[in-house]
C-alpha positions in Angstrom: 42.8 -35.4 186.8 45.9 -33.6 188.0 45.4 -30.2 188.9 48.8 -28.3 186.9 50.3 -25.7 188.9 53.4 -25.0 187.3 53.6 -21.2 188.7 54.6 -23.0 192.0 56.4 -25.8 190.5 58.6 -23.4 188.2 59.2 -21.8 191.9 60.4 -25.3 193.4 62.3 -26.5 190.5 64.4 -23.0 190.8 64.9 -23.3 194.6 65.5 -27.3 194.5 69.1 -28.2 196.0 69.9 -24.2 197.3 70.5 -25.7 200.8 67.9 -24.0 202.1 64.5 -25.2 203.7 61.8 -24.9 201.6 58.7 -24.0 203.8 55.0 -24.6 201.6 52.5 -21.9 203.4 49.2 -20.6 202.8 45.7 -20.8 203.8 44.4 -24.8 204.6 43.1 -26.6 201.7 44.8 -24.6 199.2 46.7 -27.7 197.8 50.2 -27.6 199.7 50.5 -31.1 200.2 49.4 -31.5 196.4 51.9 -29.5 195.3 54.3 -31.7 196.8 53.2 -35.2 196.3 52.2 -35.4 193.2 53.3 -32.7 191.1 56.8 -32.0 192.6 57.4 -35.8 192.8 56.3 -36.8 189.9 58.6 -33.8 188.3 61.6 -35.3 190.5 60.7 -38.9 189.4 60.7 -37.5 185.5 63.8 -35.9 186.1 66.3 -39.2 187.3 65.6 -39.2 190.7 64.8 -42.4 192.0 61.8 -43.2 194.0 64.0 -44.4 197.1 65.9 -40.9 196.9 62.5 -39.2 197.9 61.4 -39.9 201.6 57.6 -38.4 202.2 55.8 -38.7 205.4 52.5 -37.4 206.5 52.9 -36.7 209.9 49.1 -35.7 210.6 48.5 -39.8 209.7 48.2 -42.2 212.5 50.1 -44.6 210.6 53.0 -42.1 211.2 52.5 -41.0 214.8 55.5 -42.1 216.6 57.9 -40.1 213.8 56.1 -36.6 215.8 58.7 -37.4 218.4 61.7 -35.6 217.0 64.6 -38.0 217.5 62.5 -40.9 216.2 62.0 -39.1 213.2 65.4 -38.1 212.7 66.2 -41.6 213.2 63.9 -42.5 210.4 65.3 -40.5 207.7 68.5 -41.0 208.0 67.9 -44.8 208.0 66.6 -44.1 204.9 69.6 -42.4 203.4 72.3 -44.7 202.0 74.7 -43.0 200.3 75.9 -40.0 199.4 73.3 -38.7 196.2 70.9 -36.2 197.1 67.8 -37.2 198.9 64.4 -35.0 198.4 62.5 -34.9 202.4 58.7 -33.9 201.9 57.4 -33.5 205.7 53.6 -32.8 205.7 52.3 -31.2 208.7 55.4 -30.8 210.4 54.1 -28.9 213.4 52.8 -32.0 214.2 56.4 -33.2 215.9 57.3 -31.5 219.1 60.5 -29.6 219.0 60.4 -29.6 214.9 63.1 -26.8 214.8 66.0 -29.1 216.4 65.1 -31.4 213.7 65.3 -29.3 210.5 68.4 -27.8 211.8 69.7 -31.3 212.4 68.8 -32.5 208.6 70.3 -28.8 207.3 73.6 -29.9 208.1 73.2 -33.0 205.9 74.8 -32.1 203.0 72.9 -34.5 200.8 69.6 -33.9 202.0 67.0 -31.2 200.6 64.2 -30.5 203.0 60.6 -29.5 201.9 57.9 -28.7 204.8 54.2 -28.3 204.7 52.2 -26.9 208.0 48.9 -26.3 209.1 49.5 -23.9 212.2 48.6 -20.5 211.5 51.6 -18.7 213.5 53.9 -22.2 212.2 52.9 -21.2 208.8 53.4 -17.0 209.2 55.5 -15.5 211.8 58.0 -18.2 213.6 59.0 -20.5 211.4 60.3 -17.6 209.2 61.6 -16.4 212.1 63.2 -19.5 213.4 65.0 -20.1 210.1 65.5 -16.8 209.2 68.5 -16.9 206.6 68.3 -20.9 206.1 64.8 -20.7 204.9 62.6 -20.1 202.0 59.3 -19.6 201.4 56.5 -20.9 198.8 53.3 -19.0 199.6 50.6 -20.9 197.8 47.2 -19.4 197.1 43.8 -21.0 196.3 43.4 -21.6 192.4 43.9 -18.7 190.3 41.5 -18.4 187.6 43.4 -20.0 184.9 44.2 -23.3 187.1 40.3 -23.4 187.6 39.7 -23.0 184.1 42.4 -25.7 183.3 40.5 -28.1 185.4 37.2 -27.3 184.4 37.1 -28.0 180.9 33.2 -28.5 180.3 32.3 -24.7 180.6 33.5 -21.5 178.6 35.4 -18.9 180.6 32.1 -16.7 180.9 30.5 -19.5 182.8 33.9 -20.2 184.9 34.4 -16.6 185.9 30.6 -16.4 187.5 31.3 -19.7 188.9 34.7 -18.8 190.6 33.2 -15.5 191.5 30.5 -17.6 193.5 32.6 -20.5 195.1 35.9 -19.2 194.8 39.6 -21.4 194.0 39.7 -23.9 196.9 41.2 -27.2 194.8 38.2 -29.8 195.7 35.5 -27.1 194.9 36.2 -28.3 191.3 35.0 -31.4 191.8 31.7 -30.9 193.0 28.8 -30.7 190.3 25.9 -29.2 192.5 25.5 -25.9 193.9 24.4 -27.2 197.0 27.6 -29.4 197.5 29.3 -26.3 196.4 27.8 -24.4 198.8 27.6 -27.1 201.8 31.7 -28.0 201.4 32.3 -24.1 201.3 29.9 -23.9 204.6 32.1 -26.9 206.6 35.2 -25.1 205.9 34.2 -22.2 207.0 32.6 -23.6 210.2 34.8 -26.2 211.4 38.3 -25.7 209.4 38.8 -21.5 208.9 37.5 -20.0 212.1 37.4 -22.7 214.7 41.2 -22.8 214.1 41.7 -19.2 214.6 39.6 -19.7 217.8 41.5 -22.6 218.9 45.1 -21.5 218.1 44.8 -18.4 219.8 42.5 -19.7 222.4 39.8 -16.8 221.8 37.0 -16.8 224.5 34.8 -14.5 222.5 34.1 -16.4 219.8 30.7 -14.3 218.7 33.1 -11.0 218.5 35.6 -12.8 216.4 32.3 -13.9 213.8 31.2 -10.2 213.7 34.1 -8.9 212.9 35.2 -11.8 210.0 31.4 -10.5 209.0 32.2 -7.2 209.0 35.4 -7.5 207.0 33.7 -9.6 204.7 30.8 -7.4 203.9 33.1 -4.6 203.0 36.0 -6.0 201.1 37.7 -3.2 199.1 37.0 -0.4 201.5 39.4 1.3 203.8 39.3 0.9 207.3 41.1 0.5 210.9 40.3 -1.2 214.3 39.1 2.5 215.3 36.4 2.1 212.5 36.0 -1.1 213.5 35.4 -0.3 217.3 32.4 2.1 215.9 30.8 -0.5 214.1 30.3 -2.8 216.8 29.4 -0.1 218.8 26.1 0.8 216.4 25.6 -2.5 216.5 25.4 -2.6 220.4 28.7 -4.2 221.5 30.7 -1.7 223.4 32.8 -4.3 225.3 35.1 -4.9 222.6 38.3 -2.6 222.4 40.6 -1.8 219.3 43.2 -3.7 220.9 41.4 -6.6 220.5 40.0 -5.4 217.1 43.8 -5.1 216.0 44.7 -8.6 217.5 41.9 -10.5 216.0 42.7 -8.6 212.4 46.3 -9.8 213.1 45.6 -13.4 213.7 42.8 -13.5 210.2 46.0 -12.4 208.7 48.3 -15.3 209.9 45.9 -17.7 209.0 46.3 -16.5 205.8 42.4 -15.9 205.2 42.7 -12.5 204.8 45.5 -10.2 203.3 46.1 -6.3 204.3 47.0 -3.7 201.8 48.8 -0.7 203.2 48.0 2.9 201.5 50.9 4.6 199.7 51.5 7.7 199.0 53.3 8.1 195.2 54.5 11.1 195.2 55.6 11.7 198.7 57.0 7.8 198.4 55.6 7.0 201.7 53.1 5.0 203.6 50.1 5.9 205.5 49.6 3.3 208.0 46.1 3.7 208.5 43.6 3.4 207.0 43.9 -0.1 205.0 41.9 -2.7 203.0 42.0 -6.1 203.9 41.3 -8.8 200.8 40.4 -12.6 201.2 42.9 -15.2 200.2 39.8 -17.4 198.7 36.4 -15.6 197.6 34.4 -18.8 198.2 35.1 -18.8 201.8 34.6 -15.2 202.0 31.1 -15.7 200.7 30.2 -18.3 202.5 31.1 -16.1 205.2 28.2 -13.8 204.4 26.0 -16.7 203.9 26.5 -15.9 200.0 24.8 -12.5 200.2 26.1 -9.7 198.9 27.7 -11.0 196.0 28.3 -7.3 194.0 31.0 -8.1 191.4 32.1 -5.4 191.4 34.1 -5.7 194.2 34.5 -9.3 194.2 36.4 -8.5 190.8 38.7 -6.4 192.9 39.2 -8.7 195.7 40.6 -11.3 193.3 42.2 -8.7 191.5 44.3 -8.4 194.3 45.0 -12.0 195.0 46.0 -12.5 191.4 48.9 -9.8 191.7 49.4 -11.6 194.6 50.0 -14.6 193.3 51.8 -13.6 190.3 54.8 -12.5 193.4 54.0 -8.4 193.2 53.8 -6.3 196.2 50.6 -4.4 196.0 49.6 -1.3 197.6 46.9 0.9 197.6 48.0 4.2 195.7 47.3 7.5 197.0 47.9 10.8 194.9 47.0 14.4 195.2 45.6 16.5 193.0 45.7 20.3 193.2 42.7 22.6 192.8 41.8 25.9 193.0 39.2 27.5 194.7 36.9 30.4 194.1 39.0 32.7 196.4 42.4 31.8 194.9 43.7 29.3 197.4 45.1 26.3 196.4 43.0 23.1 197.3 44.5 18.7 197.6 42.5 16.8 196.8 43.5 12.8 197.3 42.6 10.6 194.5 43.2 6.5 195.2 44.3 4.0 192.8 43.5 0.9 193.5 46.7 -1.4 193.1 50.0 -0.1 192.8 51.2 -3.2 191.7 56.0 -3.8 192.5 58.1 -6.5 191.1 61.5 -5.9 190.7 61.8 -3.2 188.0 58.2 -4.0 186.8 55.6 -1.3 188.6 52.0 -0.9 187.2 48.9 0.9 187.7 45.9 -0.4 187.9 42.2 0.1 188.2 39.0 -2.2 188.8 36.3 -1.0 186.9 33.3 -3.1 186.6 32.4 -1.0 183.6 33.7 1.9 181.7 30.2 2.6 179.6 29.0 5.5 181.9 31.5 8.5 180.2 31.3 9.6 184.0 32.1 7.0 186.2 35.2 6.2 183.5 36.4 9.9 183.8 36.7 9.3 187.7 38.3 6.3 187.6 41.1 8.3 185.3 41.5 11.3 187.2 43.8 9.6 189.9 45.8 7.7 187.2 46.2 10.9 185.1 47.5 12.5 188.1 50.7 10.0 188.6 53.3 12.0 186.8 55.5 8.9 186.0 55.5 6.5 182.9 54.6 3.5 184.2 52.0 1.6 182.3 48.6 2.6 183.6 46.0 0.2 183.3 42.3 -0.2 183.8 40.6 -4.1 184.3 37.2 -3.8 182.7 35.0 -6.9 183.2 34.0 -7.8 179.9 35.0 -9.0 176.9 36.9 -7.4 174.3 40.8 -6.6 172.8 42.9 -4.7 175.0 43.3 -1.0 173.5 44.7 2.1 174.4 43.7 6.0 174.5 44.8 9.0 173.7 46.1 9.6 177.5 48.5 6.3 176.8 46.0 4.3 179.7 45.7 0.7 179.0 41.8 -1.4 179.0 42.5 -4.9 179.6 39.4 -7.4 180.0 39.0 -9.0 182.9 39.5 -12.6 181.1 42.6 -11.5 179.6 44.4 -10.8 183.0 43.6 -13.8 184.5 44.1 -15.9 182.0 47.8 -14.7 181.0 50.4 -14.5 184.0 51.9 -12.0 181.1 48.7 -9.8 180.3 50.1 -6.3 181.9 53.7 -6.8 180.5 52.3 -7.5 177.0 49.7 -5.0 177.3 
């Protein structure tokens, strides 16, 4: 069964023939090369192109070795093209062919050729290439499965059942196709072990790999909460590791980040319009590898719902902050007290800003009242929303904030602008 991802085919189809290179990035396994061969094919075979107009290569395949020398794979292609119509290039794993640069550039100037590359080198995938083609390239970040492309897949089991499932072994395409919880669990493990980290540790040639697992552990069992290489530092400290520095802290941090497994979220400050750079909450890309990198403990929904919260507005192409606001009170000798109150998600696209709250439940009169104190305290008219999980219709109170269940979000790419 073909796995429909037609957010990120709607966002090829409206960059196909802008003569720019279309770079496919995100975390490994996420379904890049899918993506590409078969949906996008098949939607450019659908569409009039003809199958000799499309040249593919996997350059990670032995069969293709000799095309990750760069002139030999230019030479290749343009063998391939034989006339003036528009050819379609899909490149898997291009940062397998040395010098890859020279040879973009080279097929850019080729006014009848429209280039689409995959990667799977972290600082490939986030830093240089965007740098190295800065103004004649574009890209396609792809995330694990959101919750509606999981559901879409698996078609044996009601959303209730889908959403503990996902919550447990995350979006990661071939997770779907497992039955067990074991395989589940085992495939998830392998990842983790031999794809995820050892590729941070290799890529950026970490020594000290045990202080790189520690702090992926640390970051995992604390998703949601603020934090900074400083609080870092004092964790491995109480743990007994007083060797490690913030520097490194910051570095390590940096590279989770460029191999896409985890996400930072800066704090901002919405009535002063500014950031504060530190402290921030980090998010993971895929919740199945982040609880498989706990060894599937700690497992509170709570904030697992807000972790994929996150990657949802992600995914949907908002910028997402964590929203700070003060609140003024007064105290018993007349003075004037601030007191900061967080939001969780300031969610930015375009003209489209939202509001938004994680509430695992809002049935406790108390813990609902805190949850609304910060969103009461905006001052603006944006919607405000709060993402309860459970099920039920989306209403509205008598302060004009929004309850949305959980399923509804992330089953609707258009659940806050119809809310």
């Amino acid at each position: 069964m073909e796995i429909q991802r037609n957010y990120y085919l709607n966002k090829l189809i409206s960059k196909k023939d802008n003569k720019l290179i279309k770079i496919i990035t995100g975390i490994r396994r996420c379904g890049k090369s899918y993506l590409l061969d078969p949906i996008f094919k098949n939607y450019l075979l659908n569409n009039g192109v003809s199958d000799d107009h499309i040249i593919k290569l996997e350059l990670d395949s032995i069969e293709n070795e000799e095309y990750t020398e760069p002139k030999k794979l230019y030479e290749y292609v343009m063998s391939k093209v034989k006339d003036s119509k528009t050819y379609y290039i899909i490149l898997d794993e291009i940062q397998k062919v040395n010098g890859f640069e020279s040879v973009l550039n080279s097929f850019l100037r080729k006014p009848n050729l429209d280039i689409y590359v995959t990667g799977g080198n972290s600082k490939f995938l986030s830093s240089d290439i965007v740098t190295e083609f800065r103004g004649r390239g574009d890209e396609i970040k792809v995330y694990p499965l959101s919750f509606s492309e999981f559901m879409s897949v698996r078609k044996d089991i009601d959303e209730v059942k889908g959403l503990d499932e996902y919550i447990n072994y995350g979006g990661l395409p071939l997770i779907t196709s497992f039955k067990t919880k074991e395989d589940k669990i085992e495939y998830l493990n392998y990842q983790k072990n031999n794809v995820y980290i050892n590729d941070v540790i290799e890529r950026n040639e970490i020594r000290n790999n045990e202080e790189l697992k520690t702090l992926i552990e640390v970051i995992s069992s604390s998703i949601g909460s603020l934090t900074n290489p400083t609080k870092l530092y004092n964790t491995f400290v109480s743990k007994g590791n007083k060797n490690i520095t913030n520097k490194t802290i910051g570095l390590y941090l940096k590279y989770l980040e460029e191999a896409f497994l985890i996400e930072k979220s800066k704090r901002y400050n919405i009535k002063g319009k500014s950031y504060i750079e530190t402290p921030s909450k980090y998010y993971f890309v895929d919740i199945g590898i982040r609880n498989s990198l706990i060894n599937f403990r700690q497992l509170e929904k709570n904030h697992i719902m807000e972790n994929i919260i996150y990657i949802e507005l992600k995914r949907r192409g908002f910028n997402v902050d964590v929203g700070v606001v003060e609140k003024r009170e007064n105290e018993e000798n007349g003075k004037k007290d601030y007191k900061q109150l967080e939001i969780d998600f300031v969610a930015n696209k375009g003209s489209d800003k939202y509001y938004i709250q994680s509430a695992y439940s809002i049935e406790d009169e108390e813990k609902r009242n805190q949850e609304l104190q910060s969103l009461l305290n905006v001052g603006d008219s944006f919607k405000k929303i709060v993402i309860v999980y459970d099920h039920f219709l989306s209403w509205q109170d008598e302060n004009g904030i929004i309850y949305i269940s959980i399923y509804d979000f992330l089953l609707n790419d258009n659940s806050l602008k119809e809310a």
